[in-house]
VEXDOKOL-854499 format. One record per atom (N, C-alpha, C): residue in three letters; y negated, x, z negated. Coordinates in steps of 0.2 Angstrom, whole numbers, plus 5000, padded with zeros to 4 digits. Example, Ala and Ser with C-alpha at 12.3 -4.5 7.8 and 13.67 -1.06 7.14 Angstrom:
2
ALA502850664961 ALA502250624961 ALA501650664961 SER501150644965 SER500550684964 SER500050644961 
***
This chain:
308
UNK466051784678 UNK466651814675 UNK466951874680 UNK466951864686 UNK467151914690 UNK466751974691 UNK466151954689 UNK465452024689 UNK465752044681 UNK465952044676 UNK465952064669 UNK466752114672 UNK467352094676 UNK467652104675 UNK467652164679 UNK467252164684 UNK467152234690 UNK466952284684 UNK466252254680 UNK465852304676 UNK466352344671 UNK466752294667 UNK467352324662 UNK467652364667 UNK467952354673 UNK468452414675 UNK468152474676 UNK467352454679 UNK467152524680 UNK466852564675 UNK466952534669 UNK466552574663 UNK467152614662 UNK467952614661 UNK468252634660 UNK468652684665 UNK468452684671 UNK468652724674 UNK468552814672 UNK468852854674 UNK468852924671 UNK468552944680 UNK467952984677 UNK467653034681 UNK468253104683 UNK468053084690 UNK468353154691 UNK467553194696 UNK467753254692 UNK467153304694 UNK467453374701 UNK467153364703 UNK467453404712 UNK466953474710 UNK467153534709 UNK466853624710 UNK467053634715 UNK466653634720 UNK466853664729 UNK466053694733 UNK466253694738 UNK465753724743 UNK465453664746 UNK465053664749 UNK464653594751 UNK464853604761 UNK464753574765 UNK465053554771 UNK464753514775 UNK464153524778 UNK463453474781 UNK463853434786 UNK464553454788 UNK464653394792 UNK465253354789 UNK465353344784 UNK465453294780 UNK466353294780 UNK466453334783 UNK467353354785 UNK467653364779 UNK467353424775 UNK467753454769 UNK467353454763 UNK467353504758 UNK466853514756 UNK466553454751 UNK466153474746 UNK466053414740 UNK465853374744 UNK465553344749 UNK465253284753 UNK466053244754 UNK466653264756 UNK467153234758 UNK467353214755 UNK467553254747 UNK467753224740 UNK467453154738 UNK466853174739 UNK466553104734 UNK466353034742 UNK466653064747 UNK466853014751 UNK467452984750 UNK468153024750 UNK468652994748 UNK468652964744 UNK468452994737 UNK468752954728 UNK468252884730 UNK467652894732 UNK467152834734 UNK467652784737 UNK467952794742 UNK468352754746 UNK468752694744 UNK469152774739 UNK469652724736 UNK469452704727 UNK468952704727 UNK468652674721 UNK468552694716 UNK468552764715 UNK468552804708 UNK467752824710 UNK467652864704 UNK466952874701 UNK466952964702 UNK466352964706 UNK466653054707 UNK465853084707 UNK465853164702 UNK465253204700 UNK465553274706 UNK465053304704 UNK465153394708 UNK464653444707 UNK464753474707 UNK464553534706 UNK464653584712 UNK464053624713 UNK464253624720 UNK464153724719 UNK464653764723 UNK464953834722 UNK464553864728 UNK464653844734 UNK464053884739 UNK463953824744 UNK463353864744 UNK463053814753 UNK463253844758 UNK463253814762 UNK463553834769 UNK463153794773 UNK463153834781 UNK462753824786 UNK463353844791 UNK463553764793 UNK463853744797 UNK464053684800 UNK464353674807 UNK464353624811 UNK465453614813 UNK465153564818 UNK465953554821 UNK466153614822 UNK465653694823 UNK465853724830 UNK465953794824 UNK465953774818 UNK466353834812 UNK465653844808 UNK465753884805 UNK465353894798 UNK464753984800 UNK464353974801 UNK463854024802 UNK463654074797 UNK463454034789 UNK463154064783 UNK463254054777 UNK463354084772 UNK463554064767 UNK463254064765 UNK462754034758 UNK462254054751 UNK462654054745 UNK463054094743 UNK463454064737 UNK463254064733 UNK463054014727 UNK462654004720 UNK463054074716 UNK462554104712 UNK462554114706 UNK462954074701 UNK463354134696 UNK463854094689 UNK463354044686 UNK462854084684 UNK462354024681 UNK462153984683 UNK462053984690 UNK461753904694 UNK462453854692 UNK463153874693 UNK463553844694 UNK463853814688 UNK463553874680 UNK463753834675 UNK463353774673 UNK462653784675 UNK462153724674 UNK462453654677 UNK462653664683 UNK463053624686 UNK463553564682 UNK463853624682 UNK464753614679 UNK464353584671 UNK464253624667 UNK463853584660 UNK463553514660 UNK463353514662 UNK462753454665 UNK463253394663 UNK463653404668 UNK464153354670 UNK464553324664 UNK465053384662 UNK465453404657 UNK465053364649 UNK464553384649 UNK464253364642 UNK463853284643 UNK463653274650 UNK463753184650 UNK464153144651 UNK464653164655 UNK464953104657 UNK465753124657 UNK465653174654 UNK466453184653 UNK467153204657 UNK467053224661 UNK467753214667 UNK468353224664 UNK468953204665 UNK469453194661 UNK469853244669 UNK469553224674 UNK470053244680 UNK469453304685 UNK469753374683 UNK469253434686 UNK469553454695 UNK469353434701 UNK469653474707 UNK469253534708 UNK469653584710 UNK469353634711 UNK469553674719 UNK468853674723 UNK468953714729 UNK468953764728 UNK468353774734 UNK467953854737 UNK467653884730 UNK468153954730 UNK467753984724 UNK467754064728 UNK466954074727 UNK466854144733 UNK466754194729 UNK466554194723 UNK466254234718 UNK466554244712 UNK466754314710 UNK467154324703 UNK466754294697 UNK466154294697 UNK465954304690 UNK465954204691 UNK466154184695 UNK465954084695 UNK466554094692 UNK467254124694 UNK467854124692 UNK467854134685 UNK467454164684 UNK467554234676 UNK467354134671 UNK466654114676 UNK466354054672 UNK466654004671 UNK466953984677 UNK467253924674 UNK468053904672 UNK468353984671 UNK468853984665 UNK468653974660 UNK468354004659 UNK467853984651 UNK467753954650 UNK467453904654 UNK467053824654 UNK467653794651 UNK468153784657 UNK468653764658 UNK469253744649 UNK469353834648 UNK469753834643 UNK469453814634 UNK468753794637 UNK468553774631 UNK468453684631 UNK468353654637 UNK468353594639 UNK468953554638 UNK469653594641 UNK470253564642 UNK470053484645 UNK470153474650 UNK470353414653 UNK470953394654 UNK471053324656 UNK471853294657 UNK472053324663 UNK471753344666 UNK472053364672 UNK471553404678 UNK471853484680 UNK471553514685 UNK471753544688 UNK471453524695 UNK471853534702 UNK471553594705 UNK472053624708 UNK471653684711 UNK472053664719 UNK471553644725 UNK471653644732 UNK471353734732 UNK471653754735 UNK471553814739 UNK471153824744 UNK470553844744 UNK470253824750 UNK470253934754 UNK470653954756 UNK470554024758 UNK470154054765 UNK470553984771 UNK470454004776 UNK470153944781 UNK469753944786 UNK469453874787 UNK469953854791 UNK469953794797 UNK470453764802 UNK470353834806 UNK469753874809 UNK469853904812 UNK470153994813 UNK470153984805 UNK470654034805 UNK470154124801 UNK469754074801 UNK469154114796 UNK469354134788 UNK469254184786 UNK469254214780 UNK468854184776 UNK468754164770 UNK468254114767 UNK468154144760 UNK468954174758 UNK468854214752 UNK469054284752 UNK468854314749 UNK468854404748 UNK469654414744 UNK469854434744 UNK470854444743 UNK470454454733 UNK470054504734 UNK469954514725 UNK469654464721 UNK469254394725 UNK469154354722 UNK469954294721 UNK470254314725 UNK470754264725 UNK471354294719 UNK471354344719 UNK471854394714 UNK471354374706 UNK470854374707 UNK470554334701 UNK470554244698 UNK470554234704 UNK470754154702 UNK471454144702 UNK471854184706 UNK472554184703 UNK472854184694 UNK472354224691 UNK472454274686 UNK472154234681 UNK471454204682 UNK471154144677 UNK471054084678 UNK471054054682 UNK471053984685 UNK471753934687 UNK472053964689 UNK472853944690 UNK473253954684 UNK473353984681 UNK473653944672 UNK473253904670 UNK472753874674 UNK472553814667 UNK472453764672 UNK472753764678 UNK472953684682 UNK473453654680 UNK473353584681 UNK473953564680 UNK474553554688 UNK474053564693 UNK474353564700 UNK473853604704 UNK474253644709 UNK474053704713 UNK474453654719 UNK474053654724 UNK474253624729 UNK474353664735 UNK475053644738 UNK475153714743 UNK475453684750 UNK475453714756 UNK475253684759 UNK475853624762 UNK476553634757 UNK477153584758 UNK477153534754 UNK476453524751 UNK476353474749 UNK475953434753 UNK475453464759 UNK475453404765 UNK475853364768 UNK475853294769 UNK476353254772 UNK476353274779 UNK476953264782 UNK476853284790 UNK476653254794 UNK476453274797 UNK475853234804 UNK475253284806 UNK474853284810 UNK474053304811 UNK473753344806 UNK473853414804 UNK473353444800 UNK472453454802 UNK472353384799 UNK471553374802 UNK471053424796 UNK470753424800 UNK469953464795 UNK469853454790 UNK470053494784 UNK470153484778 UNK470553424774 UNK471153434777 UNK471853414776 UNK471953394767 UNK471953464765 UNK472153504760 UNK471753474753 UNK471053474754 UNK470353434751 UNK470453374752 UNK470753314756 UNK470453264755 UNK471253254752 UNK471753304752 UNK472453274749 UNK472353284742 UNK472153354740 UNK471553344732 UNK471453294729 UNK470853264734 UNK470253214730 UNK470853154727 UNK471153144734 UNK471653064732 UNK471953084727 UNK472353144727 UNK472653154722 UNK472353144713 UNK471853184714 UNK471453154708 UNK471053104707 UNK471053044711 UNK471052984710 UNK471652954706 UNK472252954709 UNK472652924707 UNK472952954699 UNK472653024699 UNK472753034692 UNK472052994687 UNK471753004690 UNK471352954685 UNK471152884683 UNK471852844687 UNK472252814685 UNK472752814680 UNK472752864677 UNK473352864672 UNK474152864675 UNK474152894683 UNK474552884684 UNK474952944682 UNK475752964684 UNK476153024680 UNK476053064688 UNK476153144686 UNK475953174692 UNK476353154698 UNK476953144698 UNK477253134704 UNK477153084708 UNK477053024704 UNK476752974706 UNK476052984711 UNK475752984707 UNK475152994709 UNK474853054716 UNK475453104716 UNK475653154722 UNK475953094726 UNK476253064725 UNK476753014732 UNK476252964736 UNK475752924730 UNK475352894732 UNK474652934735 UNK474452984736 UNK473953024739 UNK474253054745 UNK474853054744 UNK475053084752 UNK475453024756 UNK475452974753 UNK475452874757 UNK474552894760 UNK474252904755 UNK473552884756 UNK473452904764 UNK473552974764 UNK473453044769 UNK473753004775 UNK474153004776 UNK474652964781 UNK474252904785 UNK473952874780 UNK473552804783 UNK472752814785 UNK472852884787 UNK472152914788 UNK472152884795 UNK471452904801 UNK471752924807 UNK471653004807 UNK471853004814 UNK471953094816 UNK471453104815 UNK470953074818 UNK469953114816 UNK469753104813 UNK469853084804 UNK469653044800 UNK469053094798 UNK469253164799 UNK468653224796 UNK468553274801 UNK468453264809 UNK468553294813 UNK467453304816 UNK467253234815 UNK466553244815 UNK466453204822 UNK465753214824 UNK465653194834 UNK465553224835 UNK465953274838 UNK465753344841 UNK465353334849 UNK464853354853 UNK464653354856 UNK464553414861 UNK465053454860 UNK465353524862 UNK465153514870 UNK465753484873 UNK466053464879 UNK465453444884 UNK465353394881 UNK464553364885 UNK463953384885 UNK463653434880 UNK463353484880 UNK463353524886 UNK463853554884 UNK464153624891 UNK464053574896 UNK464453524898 UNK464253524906 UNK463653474905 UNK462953464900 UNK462553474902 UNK461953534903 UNK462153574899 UNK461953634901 UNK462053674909 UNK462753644911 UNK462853674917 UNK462453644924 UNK462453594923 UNK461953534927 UNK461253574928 UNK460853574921 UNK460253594920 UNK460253684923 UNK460753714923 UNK460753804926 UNK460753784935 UNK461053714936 UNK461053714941 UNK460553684945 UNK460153654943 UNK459653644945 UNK459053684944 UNK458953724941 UNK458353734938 UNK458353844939 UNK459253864941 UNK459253934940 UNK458653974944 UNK458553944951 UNK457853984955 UNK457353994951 UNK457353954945 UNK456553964943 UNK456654004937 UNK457053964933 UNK457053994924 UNK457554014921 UNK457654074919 UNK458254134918 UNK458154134909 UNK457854104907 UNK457754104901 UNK458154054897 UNK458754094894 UNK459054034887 UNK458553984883 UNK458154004879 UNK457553954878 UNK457353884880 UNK457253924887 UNK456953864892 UNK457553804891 UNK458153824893 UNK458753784893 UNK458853734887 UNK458653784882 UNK459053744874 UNK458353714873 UNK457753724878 UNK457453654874 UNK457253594880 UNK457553614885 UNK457753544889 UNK458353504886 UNK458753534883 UNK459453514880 UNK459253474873 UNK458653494872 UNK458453474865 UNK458953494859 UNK459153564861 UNK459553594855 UNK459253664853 UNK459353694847 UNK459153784847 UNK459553804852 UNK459253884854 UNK459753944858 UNK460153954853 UNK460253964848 UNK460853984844 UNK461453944844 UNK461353884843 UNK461753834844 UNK462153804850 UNK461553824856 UNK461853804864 UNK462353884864 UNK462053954862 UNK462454014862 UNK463353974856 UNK463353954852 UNK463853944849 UNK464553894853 UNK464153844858 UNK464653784862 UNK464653834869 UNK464353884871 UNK464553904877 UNK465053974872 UNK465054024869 UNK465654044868 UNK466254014866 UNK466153954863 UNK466753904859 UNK467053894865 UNK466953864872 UNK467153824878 UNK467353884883 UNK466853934884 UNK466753974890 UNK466954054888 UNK466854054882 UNK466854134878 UNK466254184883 UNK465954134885 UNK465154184888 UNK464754154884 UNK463954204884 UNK463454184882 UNK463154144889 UNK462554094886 UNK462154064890 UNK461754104892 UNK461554154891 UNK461254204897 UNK461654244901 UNK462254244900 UNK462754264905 UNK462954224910 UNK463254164907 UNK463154094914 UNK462754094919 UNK462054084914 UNK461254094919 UNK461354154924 UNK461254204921 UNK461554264926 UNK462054264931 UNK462654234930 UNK463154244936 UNK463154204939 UNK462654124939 UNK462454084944 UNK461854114949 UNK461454164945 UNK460854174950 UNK461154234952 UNK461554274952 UNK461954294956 UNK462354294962 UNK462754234960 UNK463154214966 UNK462754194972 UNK461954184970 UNK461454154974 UNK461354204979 UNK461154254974 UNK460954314979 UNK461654354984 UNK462254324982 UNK462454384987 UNK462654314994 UNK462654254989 UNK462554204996 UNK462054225001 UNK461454224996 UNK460854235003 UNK461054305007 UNK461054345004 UNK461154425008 UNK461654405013 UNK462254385011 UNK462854365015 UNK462754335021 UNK462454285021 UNK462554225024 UNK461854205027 UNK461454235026 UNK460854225029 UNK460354295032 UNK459854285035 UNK459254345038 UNK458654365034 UNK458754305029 UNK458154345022 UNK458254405022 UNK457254425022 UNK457254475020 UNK457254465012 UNK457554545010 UNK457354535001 UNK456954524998 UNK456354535001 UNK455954524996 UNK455754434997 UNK456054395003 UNK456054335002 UNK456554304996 UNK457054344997 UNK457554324991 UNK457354334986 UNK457054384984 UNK456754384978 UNK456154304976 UNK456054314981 UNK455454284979 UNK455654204978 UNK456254184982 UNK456654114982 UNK456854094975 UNK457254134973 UNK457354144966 UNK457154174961 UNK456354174961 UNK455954174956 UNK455754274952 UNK456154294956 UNK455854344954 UNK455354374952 UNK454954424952 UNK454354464953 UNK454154494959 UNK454854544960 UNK454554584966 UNK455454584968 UNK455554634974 UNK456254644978 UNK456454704973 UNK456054744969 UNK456254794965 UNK456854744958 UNK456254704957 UNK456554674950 UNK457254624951 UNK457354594958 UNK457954594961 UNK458554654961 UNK458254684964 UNK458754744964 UNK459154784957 UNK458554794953 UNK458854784947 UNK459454754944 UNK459254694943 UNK459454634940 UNK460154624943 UNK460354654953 UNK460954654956 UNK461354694954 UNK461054764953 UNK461454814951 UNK461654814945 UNK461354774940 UNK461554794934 UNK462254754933 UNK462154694936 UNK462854634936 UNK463654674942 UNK463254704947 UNK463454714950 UNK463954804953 UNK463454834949 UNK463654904950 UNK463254934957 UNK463154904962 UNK462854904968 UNK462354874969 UNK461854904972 UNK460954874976 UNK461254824978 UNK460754764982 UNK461054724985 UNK461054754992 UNK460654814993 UNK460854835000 UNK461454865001 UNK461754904996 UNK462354934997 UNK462854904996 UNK462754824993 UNK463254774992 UNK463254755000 UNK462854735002 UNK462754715010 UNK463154745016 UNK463054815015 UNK463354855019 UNK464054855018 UNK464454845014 UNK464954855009 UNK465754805014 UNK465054735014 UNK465454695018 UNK465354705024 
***
């Protein structure tokens, strides 16, 4: 009896369909949505507006589909299974916009939500001003709520705040709830979140000081970023992404200012000859030293020497 009664509620639940950007770390982004409404019990499809190539440490790349890819999508869905409840994000492209007006006004569903997605937590631009003057123009008359951002409950604006207040929200309406309600109930939901609930496991921090560890053992020999980012077992791109976040230098600038520091210790502090220094520190020759001091330094290391 109890298995017949799950099945009956869930045959009659109302689909709600998420049109957004995708978000490989699960924070925002369609992954989030169909995490939420999953959560709290609703039945949730997507249709997905652009890919993205990003991590904790912000958003790299966009690929954003094509109106067509995105109508096959959005049809797909709409002609199976019906969604009575439409959320709508990330929209980067006029002619997606131009698309799914259209779709949209000829669909009519009970309800569609427009979450704003413009600018990321870090302050990134995400949409072009003339795509937004177009989704102001065609897409916003035909929601039934535009959600703005005093419609966050007060607390922690975590990583895609905005989106997961969306999704609850369109859960609750596809309950058949009246909008207010079901706005009161999605921002109870938000409230009972934690502070990190879309925050990710960011490995930033410990990264960098193990990066600093490994430049500090190994700077005599290997001046190479490569080398590093694959004792770290990560890309250089990547290890470059956590050393600007943290430090606002590159990992070949780090590397540098510690085999640096090395050389005006030794000149300083000791009766090396240079071409030992050089050679201590993995150079080539006392030539390829000197370079490499001058260029960080403005000054040879002989005429840094003299100096002092």
């Amino acid at each position: 009896m109890a298995i017949s009664v799950i099945f009956v509620s869930f045959a009659h639940m109302k689909t709600i369909l998420t049109i957004t950007g995708s978000d490989g770390t699960g924070g925002s982004g369609v992954q989030a949505d169909i995490r939420l409404i999953s959560a709290l019990g609703g039945v949730a499809a997507s249709a997905i507006t652009s890919i993205t190539v990003q991590n904790t440490l912000g958003i790299q790349e966009f690929h954003d589909l094509p109106a067509s890819v995105v109508r096959q999508q959005v049809e797909a869905i709409i002609n199976d299974l019906q969604p009575q409840i439409v959320k709508i994000g990330l929209l980067r492209r006029i002619d997606v916009v131009d698309m799914l007006a259209d779709v949209l006004k000829r669909y009519k569903p009970c309800h569609i939500i427009y979450a704003p997605v413009l600018t990321s937590t870090r302050g990134e631009q995400l949409v072009e001003p003339r795509v937004y003057e177009a989704i102001q123009r065609l897409i916003i008359p035909l929601c039934t709520i535009v959600l703005a951002p005093t419609d966050l409950p007060i607390g922690p604006r975590r990583h895609g705040a905005a989106n997961q207040l969306g999704s609850a929200l369109a859960y609750y309406l596809s309950l058949d709830e009246k909008v207010s309600d079901a706005m009161l109930h999605a921002q109870t939901y938000l409230k009972q979140l934690p502070a990190d609930y879309a925050d990710g496991n960011t490995r930033s921090e410990e990264l960098y000081n193990q990066f600093l560890d490994a430049v500090e053992h190994y700077y005599n020999r290997y001046a190479d970023v490569a080398f590093y980012a694959e004792q770290l077992n990560v890309s250089a791109r990547y290890l470059a992404q956590v050393t600007r976040q943290i430090a606002g230098r590159s990992p070949k600038a780090i590397i540098d200012e510690r085999i640096t520091t090395e050389i005006v210790k030794l000149i300083t502090t000791t009766n090396k000859p240079l071409k030992d220094v050089a050679q201590s520190l993995g150079f080539s020759s006392q030539a390829h030293l000197s370079r490499f001091f001058k260029k960080r330094r403005g000054v040879s290391p002989t005429e840094f020497q003299h100096k002092k």
